[in-house]
Backbone bond lengths (Angstrom), bond angles and torsions (degrees), N, CA, C in turn:
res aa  C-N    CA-C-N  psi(-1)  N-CA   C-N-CA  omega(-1)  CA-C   N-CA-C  phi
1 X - - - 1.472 - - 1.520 110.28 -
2 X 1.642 112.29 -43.58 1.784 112.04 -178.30 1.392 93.97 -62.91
3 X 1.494 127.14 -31.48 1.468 119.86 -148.02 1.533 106.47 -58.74
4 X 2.204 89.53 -54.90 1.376 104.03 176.41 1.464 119.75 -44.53
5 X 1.327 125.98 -27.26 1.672 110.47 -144.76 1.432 79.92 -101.91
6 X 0.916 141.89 -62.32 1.674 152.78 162.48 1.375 111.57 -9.68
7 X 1.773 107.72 -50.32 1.458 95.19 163.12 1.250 144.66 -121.79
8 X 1.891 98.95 34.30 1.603 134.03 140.56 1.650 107.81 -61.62
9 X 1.004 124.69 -41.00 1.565 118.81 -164.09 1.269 99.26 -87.04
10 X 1.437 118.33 -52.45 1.581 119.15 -175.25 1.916 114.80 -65.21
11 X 1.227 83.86 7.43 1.801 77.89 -171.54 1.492 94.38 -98.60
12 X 1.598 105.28 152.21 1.539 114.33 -173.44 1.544 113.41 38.24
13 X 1.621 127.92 28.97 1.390 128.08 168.61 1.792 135.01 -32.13
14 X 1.068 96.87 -53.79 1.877 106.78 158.93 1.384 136.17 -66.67
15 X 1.746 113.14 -21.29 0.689 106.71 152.97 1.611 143.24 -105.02
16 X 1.590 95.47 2.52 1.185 106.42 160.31 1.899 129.30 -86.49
17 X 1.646 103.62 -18.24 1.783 103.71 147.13 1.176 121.41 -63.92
18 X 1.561 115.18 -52.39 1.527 111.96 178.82 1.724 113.76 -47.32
19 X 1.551 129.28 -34.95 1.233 146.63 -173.22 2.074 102.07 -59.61
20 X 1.961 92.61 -53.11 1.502 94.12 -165.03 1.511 102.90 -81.48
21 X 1.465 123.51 -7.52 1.335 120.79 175.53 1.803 110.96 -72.22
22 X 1.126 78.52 -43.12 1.793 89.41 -169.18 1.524 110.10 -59.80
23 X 1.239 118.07 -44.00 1.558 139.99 162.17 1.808 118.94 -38.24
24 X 1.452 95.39 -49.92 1.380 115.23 166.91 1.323 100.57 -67.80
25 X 1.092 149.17 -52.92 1.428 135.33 -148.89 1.658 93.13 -90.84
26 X 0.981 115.35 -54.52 1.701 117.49 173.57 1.467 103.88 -35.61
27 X 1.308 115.02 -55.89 1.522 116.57 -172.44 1.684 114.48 -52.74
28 X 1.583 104.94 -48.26 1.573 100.92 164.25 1.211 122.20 -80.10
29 X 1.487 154.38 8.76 1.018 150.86 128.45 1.122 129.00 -38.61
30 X 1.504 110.95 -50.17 1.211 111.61 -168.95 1.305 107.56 -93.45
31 X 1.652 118.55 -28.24 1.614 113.45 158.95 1.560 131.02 -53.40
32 X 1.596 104.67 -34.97 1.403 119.27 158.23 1.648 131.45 -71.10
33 X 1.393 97.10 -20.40 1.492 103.57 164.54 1.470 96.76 -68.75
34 X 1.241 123.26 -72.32 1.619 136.59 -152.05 1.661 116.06 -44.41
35 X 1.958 93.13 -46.41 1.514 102.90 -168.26 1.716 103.77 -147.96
36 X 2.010 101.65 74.43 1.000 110.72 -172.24 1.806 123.44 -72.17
37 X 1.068 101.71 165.93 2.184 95.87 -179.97 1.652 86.68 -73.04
38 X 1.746 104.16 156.09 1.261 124.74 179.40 1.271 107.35 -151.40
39 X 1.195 140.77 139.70 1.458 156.01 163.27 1.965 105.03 -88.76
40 X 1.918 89.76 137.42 1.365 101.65 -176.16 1.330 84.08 -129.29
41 X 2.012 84.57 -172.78 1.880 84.70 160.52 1.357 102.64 -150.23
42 X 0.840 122.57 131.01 1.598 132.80 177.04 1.483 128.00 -98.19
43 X 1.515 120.09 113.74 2.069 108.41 -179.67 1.245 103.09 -93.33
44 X 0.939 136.65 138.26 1.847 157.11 164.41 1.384 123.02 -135.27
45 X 1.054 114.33 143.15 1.276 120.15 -171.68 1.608 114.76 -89.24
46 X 1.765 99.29 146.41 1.417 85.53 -171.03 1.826 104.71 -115.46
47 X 1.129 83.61 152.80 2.204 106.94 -163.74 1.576 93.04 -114.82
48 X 1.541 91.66 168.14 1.762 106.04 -169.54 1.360 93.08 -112.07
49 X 1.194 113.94 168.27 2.014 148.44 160.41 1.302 99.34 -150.23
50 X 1.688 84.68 147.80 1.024 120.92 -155.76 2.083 145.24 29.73
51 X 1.428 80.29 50.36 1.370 102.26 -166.60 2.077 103.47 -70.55
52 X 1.533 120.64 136.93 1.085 117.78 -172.64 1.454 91.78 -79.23
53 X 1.596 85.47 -179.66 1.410 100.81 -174.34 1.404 95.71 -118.75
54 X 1.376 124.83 137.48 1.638 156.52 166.58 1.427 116.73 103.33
55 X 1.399 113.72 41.16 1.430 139.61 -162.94 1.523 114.24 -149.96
56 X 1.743 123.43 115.96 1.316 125.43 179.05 1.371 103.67 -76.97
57 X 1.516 133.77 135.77 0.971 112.55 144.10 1.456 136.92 -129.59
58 X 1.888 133.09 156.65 1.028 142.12 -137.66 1.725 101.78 -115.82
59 X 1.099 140.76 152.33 1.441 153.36 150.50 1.034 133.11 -127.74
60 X 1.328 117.09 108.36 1.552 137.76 -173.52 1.424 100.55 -29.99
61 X 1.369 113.16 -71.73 1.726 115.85 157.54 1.847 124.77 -97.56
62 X 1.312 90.57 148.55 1.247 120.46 179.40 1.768 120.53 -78.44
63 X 1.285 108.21 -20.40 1.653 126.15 -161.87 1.302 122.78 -168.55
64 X 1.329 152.11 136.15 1.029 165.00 -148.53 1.330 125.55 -147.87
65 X 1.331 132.10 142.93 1.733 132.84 -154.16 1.564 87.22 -110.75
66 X 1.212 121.55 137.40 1.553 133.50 167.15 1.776 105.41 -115.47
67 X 1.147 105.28 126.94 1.689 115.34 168.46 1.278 118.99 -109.59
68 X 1.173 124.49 112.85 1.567 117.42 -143.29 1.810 81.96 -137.53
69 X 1.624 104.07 154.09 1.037 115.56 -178.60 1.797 102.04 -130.56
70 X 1.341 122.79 151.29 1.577 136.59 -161.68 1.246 145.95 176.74
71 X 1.208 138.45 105.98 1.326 100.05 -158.28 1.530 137.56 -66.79
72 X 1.334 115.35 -176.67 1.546 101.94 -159.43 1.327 110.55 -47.61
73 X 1.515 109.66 -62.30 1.327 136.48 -159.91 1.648 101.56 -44.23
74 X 1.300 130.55 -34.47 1.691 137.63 -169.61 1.403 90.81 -68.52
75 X 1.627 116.93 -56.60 1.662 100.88 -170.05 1.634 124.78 -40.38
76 X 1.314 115.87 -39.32 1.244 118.88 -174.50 1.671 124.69 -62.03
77 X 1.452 86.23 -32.22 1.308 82.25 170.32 1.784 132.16 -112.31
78 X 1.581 105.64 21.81 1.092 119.71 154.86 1.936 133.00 -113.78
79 X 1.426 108.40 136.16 1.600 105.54 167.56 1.367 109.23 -93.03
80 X 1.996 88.72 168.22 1.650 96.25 176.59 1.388 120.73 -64.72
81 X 1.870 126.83 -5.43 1.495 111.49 160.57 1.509 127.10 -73.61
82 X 1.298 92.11 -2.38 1.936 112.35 176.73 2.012 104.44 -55.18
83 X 1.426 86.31 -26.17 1.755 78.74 -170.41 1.316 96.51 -121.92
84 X 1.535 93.23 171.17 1.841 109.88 -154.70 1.615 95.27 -145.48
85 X 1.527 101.23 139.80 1.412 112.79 166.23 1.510 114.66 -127.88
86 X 1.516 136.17 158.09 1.422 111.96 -174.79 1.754 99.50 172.53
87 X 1.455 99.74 130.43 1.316 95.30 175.93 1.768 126.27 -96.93
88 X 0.644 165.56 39.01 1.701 155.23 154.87 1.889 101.77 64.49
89 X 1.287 112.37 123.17 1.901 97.83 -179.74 2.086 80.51 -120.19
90 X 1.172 106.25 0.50 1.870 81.64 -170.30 0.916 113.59 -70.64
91 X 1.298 165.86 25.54 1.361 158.97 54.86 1.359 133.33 -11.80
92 X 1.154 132.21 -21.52 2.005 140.38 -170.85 1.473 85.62 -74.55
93 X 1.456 95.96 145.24 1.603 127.63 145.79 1.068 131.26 -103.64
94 X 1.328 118.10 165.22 1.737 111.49 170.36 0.864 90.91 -73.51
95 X 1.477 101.22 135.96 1.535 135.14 146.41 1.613 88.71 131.43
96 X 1.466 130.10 -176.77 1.338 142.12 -170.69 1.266 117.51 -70.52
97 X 1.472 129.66 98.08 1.215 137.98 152.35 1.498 139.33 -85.98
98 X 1.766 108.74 110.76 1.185 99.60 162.35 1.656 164.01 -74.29
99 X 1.369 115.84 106.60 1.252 102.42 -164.39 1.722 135.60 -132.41
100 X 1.428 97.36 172.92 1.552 93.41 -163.13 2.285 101.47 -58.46
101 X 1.284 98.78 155.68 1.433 106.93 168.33 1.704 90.31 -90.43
102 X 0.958 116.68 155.23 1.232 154.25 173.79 1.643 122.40 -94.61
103 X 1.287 131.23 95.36 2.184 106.89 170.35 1.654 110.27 -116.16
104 X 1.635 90.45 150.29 1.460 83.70 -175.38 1.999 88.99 -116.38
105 X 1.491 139.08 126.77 1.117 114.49 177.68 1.317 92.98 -118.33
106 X 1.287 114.65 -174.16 1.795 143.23 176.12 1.694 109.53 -56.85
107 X 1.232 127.69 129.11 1.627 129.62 178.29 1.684 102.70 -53.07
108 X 1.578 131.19 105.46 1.423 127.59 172.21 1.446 95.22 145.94
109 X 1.513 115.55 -22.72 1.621 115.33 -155.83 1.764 98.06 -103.46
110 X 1.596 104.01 147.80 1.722 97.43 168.31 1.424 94.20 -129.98
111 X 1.174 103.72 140.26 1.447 129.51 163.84 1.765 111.25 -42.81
112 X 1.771 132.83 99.72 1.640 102.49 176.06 1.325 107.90 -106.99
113 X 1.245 122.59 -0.12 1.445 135.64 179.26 1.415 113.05 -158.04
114 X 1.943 111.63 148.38 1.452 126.73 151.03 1.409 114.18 -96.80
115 X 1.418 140.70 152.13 0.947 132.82 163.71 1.585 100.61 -83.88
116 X 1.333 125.90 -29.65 1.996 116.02 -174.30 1.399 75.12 -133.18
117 X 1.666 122.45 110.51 1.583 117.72 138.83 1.215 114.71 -55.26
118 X 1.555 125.20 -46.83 1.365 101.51 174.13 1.750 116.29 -137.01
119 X 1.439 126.87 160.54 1.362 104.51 -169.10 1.797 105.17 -129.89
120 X 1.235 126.45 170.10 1.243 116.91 -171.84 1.520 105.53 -101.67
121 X 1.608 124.80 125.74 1.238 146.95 -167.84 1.207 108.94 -102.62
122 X 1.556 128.53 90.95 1.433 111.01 173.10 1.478 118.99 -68.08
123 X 0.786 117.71 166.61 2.166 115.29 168.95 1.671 88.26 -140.92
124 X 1.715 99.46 125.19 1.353 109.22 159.44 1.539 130.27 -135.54
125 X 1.688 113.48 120.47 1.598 100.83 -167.05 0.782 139.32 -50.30
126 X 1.741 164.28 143.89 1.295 168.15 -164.04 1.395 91.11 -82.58
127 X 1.393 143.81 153.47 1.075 138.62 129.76 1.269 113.39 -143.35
128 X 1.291 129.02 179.72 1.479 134.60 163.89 1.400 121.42 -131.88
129 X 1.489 113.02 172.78 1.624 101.78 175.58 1.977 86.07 -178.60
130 X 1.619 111.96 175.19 1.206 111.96 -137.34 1.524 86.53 -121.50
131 X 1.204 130.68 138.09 1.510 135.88 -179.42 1.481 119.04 -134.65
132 X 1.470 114.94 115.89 1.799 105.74 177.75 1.526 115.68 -58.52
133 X 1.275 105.01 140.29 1.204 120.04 153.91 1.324 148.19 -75.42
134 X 1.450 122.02 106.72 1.421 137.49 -131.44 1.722 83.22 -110.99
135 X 1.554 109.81 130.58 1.816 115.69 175.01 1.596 90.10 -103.77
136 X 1.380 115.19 134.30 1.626 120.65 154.01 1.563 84.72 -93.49
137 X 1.676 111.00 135.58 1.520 120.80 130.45 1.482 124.76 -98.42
138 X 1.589 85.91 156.96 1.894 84.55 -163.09 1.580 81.31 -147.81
139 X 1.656 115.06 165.21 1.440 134.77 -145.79 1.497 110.83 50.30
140 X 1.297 103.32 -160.15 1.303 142.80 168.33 1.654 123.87 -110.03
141 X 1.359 110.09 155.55 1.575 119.52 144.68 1.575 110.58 -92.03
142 X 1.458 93.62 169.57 1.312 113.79 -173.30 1.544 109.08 -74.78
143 X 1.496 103.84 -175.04 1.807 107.29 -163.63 1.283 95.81 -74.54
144 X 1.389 110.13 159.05 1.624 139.82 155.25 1.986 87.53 70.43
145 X 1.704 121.14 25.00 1.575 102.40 161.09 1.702 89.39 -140.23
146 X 1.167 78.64 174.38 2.180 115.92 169.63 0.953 119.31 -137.69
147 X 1.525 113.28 171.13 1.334 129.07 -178.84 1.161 90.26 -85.19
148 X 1.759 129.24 136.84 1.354 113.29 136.09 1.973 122.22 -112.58
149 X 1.139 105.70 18.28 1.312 107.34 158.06 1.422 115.19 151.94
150 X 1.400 121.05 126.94 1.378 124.44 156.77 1.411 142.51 -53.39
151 X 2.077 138.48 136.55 0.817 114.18 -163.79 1.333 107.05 -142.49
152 X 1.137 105.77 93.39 1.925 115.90 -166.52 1.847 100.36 -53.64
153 X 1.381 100.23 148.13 1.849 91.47 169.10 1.468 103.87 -92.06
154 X 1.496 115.72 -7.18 1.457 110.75 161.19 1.547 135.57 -109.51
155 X 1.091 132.26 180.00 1.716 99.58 166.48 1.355 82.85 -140.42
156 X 0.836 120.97 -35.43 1.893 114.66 172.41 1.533 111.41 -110.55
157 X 1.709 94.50 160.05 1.620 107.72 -176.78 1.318 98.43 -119.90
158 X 1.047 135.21 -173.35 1.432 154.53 -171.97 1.518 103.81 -148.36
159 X 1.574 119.93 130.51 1.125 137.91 -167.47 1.251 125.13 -127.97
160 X 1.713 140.21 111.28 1.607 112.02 170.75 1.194 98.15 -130.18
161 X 1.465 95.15 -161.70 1.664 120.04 -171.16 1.269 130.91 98.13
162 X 1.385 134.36 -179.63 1.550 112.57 -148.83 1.451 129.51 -60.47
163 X 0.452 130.16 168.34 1.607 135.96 -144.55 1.743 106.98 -73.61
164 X 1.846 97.91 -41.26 1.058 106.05 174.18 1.401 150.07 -70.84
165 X 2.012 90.91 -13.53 1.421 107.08 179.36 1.185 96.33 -94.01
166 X 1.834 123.63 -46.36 1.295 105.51 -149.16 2.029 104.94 -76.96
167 X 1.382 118.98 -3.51 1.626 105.04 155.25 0.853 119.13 -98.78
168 X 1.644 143.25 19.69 1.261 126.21 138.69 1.532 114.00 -64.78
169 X 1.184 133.11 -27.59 1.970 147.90 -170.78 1.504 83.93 -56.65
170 X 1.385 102.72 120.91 1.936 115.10 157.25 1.499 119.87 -102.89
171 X 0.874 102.23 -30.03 1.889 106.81 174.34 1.838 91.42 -155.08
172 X 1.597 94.70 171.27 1.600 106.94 141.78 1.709 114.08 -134.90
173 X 1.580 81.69 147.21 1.850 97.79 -166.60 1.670 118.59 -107.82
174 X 0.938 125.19 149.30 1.105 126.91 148.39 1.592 127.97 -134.23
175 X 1.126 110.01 170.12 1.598 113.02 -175.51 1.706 114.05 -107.90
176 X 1.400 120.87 134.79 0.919 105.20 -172.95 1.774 99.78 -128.31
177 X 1.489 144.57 129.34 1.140 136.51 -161.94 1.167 104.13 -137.35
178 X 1.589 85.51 128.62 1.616 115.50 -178.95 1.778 116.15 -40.22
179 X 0.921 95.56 -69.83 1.922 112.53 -175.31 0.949 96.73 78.72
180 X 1.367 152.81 5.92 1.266 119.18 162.67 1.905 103.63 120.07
181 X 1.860 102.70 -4.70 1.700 96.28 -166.31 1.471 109.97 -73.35
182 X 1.613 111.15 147.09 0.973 115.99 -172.42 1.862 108.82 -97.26
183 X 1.010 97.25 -4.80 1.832 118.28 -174.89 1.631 113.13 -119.32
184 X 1.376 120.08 167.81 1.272 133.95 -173.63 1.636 107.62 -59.21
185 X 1.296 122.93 131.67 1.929 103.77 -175.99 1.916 105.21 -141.88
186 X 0.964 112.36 154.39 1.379 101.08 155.09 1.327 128.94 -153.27
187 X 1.343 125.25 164.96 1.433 129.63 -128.15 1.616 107.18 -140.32
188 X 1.046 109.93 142.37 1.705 103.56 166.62 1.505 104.45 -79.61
189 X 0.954 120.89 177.43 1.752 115.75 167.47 2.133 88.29 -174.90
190 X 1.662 62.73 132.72 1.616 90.50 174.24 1.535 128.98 -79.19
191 X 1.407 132.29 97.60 1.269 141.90 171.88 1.637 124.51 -34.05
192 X 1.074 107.08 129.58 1.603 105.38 173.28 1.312 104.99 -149.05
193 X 1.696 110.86 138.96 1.559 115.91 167.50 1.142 109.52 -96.06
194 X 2.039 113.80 141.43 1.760 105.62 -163.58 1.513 71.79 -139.45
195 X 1.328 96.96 175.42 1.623 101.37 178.13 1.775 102.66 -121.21
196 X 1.454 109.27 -161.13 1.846 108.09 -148.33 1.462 101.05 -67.88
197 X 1.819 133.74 -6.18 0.881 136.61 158.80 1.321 153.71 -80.14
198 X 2.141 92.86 -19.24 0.937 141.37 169.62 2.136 105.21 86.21
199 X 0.918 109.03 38.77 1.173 135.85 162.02 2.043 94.41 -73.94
200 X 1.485 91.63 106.66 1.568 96.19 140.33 1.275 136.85 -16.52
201 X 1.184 148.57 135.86 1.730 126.84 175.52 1.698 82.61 -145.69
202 X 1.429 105.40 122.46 1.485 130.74 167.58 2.106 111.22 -68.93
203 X 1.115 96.10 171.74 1.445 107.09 175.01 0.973 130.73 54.97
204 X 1.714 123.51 25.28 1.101 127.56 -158.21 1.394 88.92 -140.07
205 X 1.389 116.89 151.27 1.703 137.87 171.23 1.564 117.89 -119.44
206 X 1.645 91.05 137.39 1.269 105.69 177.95 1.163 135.98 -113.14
207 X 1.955 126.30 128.60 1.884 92.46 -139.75 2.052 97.89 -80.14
208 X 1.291 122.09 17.05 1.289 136.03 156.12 1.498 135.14 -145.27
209 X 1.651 92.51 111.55 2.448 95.45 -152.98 1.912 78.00 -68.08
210 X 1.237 145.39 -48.08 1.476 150.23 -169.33 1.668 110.96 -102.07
211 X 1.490 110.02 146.02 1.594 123.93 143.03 1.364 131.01 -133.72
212 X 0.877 136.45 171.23 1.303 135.23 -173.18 1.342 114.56 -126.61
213 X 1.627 93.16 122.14 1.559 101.63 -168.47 1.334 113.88 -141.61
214 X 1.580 102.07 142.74 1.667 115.37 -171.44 1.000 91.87 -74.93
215 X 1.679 108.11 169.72 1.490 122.76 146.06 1.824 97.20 -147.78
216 X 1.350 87.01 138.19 1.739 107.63 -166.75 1.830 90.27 -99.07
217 X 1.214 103.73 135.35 1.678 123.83 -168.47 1.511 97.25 -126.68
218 X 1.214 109.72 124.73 1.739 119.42 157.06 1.170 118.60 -89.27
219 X 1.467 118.75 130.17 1.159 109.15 -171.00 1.950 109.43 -115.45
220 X 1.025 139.54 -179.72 1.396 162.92 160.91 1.987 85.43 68.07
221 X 1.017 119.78 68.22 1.219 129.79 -158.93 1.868 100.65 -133.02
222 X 1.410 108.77 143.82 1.137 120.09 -178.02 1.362 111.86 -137.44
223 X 1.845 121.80 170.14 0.971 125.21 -150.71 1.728 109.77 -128.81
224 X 1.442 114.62 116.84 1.741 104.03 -157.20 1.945 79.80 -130.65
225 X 1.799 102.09 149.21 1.573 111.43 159.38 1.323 102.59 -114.50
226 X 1.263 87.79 131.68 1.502 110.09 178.52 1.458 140.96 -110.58
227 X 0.999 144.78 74.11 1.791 134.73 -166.01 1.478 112.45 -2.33
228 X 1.159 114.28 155.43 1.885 123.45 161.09 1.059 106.29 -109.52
229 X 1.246 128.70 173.09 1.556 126.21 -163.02 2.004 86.89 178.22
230 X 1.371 90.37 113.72 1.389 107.44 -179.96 1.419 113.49 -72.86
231 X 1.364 114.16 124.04 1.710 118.40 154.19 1.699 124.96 -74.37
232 X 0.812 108.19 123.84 1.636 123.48 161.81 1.193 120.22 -150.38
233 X 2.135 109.56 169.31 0.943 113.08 -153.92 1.316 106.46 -169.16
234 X 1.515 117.24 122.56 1.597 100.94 -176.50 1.544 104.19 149.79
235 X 1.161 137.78 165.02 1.418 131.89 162.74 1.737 117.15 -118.43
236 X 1.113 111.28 131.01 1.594 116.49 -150.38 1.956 92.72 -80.93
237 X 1.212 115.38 -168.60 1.432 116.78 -166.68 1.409 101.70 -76.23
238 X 1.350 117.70 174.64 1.803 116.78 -170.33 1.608 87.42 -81.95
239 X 1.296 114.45 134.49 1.520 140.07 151.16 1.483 100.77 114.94
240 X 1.889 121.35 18.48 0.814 107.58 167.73 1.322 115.54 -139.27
241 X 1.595 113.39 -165.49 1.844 92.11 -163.48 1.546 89.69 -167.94
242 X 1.006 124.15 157.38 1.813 151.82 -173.53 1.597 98.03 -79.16
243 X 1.630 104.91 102.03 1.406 96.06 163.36 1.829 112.96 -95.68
244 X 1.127 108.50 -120.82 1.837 110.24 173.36 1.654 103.80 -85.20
245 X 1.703 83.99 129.79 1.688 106.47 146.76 1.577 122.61 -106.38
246 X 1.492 92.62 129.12 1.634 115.49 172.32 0.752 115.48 -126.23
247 X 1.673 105.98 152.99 1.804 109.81 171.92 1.636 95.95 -129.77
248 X 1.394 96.53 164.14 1.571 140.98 -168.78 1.582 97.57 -123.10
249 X 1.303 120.39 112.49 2.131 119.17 -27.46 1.450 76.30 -81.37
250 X 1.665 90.88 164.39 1.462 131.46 -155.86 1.579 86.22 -104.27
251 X 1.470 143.24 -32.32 1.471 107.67 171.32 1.646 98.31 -113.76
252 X 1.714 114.07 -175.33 1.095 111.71 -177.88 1.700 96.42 -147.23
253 X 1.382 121.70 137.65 1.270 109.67 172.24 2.606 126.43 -81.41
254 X 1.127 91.36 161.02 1.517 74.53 -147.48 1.566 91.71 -121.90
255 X 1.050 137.52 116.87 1.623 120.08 174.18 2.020 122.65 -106.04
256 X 0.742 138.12 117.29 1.356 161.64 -135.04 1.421 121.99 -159.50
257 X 1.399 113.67 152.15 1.318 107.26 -178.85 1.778 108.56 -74.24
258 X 1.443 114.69 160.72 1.260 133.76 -171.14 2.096 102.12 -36.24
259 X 1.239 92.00 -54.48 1.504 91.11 -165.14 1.663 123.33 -96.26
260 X 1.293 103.34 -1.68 1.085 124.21 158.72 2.065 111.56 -53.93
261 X 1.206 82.93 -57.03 1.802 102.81 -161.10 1.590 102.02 -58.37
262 X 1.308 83.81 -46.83 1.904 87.36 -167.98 1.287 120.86 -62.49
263 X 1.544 105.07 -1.95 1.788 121.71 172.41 1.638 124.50 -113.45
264 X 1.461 95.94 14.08 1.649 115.61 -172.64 1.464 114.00 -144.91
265 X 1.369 103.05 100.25 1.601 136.33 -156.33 1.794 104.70 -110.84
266 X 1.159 120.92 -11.59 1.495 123.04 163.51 1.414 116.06 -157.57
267 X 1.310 125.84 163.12 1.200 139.42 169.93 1.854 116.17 -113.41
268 X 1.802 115.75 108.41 1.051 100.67 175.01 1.406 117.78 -82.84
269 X 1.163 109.03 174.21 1.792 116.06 171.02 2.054 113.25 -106.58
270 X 1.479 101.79 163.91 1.612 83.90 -170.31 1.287 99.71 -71.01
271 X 1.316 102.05 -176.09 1.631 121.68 -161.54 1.908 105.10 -93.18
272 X 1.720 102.51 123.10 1.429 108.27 -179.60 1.811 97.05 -115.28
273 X 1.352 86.28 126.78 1.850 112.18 168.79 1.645 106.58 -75.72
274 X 1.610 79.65 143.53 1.880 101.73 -163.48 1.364 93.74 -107.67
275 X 0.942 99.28 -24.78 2.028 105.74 -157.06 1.260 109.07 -35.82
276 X 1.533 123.90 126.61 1.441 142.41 171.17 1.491 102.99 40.46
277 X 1.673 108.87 60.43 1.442 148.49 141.09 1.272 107.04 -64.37
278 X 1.316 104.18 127.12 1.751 117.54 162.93 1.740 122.18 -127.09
279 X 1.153 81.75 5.04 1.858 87.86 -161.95 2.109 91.76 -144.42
280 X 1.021 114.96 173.86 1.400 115.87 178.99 1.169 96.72 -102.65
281 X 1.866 86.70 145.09 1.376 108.47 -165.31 1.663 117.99 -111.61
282 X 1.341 106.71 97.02 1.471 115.90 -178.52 1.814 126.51 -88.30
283 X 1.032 115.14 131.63 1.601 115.52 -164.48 1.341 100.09 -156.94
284 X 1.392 96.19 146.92 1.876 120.62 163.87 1.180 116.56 -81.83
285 X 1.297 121.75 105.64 1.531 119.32 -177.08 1.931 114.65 -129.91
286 X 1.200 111.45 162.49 1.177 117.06 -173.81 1.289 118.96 -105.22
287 X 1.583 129.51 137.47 1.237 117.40 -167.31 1.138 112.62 -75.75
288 X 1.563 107.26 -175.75 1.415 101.10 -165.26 1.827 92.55 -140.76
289 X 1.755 88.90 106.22 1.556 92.80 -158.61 1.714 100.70 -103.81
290 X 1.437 127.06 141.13 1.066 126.35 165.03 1.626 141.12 -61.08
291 X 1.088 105.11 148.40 1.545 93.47 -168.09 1.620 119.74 -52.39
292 X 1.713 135.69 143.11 1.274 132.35 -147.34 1.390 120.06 52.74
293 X 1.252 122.38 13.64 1.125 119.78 -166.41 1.748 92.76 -111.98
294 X 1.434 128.25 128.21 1.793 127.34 173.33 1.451 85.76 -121.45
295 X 1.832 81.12 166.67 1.733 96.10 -174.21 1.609 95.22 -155.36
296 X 1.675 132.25 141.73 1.309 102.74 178.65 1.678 96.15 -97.94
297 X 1.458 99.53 -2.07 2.016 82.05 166.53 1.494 110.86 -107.68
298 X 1.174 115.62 134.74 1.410 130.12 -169.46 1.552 104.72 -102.28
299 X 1.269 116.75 -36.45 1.899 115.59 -173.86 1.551 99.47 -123.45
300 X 1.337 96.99 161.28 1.274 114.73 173.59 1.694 118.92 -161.15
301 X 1.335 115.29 159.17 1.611 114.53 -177.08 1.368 112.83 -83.53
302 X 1.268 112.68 105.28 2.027 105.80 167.35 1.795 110.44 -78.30
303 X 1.205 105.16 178.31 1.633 113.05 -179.41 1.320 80.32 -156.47
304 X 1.322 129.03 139.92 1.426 137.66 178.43 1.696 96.38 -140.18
305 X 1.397 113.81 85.03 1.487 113.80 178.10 1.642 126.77 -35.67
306 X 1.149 141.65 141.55 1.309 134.90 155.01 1.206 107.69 -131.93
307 X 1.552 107.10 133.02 1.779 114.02 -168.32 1.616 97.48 -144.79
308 X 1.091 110.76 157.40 1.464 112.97 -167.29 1.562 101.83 -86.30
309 X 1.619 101.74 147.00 1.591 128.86 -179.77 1.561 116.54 -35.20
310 X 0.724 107.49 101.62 1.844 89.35 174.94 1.745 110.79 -90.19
């Protein structure tokens, strides 16, 4: 019986492979007719791994074109979240790194194109650092008062974010406006970081966007100009000697209560040393205003002559 079947199979042998080959190839023909490979194209966006921590980071692109090849039949049963794009940062430094894109697609699909093999990754450090807070006032108070001084509840802010914005930041400002009060008031006022031009600067945090700040108002107060009259003090080198001191500007206006004023006929400035002077001695100095006494100019230029002994 084995003999027989043994030499059923062995009979006409070659041409019965050539038969099951041909069969085979028919079979993929016609499977390849039915459910041929096709090229699509898919956009997805591409995301990071292994990104550090205390570092922003930036991508030249946002999204990437995939050309994927498959046969028909796979498309149907895949979407465009089926595919993945993605760059690797465990290697990047600060500053601009280039790198490969990354795809992850569906088991059946081949990759035949990237639109960006690779894209440029900036990495930029977070940092912070601490900046005073500068008040602009703007208007006025009302008649017969003044300002006599503002009083932030902060004097510094705290600042972060990438490295690059937060040293462009030169101060942060706010505005604080009079309206017209004739009494003590206080105000929220809104924070902003500007830079040395006073340009805005985005992307940066403040560990307070508001503060709240007095402003102390004098009231039944009037308004007198008064001369400056320079202080000094000292004896200049031997063969020389103190001619005229002036200041730039020579008066200053002064606001004070009514009866105050009518007993205050100059304003000195602090006291500048001559001592072993040979040449004239010019300096920026600040006045030197009495108590109740406001001024909205605070400095001024002295010239304290020195001319030789006669």
């Amino acid at each position: 019986m084995m003999n027989r079947i043994q030499s059923l199979f062995r009979h006409n042998l070659p041409a019965k492979i050539l038969a099951l080959l041909g069969a085979i190839v028919l079979w993929f023909f016609v499977m390849n007719d039915e459910n041929p490979s096709v090229n699509s194209t898919f956009t997805v966006p591409i995301y990071t791994i292994n990104e550090p921590e205390g570092y922003i980071v930036r991508l030249s692109t946002r999204d990437v074109t995939l050309k994927v090849k498959a046969p028909r039949a796979s498309f149907t049963a895949t979407k465009t979240d089926d595919f993945k794009a993605y760059v690797d940062l465990t290697d990047a430094v600060e500053g601009t790194n280039k790198l490969r894109v990354r795809t992850v697609v569906p088991q059946g699909f081949e990759v035949v194109d990237v639109s960006d093999e690779t894209i440029d990754v900036v990495m930029e450090s977070l940092v912070e650092r601490d900046l005073s807070v500068d008040i602009h006032v703007t208007g006025n108070t009302g008649a017969h008062s003044a300002l006599e001084k503002i009083v932030p509840e902060k004097s510094h802010i705290n600042i972060s974010g990438p490295r690059s914005n937060v040293e462009r930041v030169n101060r942060v400002v706010g505005y604080l406006n009079l309206a017209n009060n004739t009494a003590d008031f206080g105000v929220k006022v809104k924070l902003t970081p500007v830079d040395v031009d006073g340009n805005i600067v985005d992307s940066v945090t403040l560990s307070s966007q508001e503060i709240s700040v007095t402003a102390k108002i004098l009231s039944g107060v009037d308004k007198k100009m008064v001369p400056i009259k320079p202080a000094y003090s000292g004896i200049p080198e031997q063969g020389f000697e103190v001619g005229e001191a002036t200041a730039q500007p020579d008066k200053v206006e002064i606001t004070a209560k009514t009866e105050v004023l009518e007993t205050l006929n100059e304003i000195f400035t602090e006291n500048i040393m001559v001592d072993g002077a040979n040449a004239d001695v010019i300096k920026d100095v600040i006045l030197d205003l009495p108590d109740g006494i406001i001024s909205p100019s605070k400095k001024v230029t002295v010239k304290v002559q020195i001319k030789k002994a006669k």
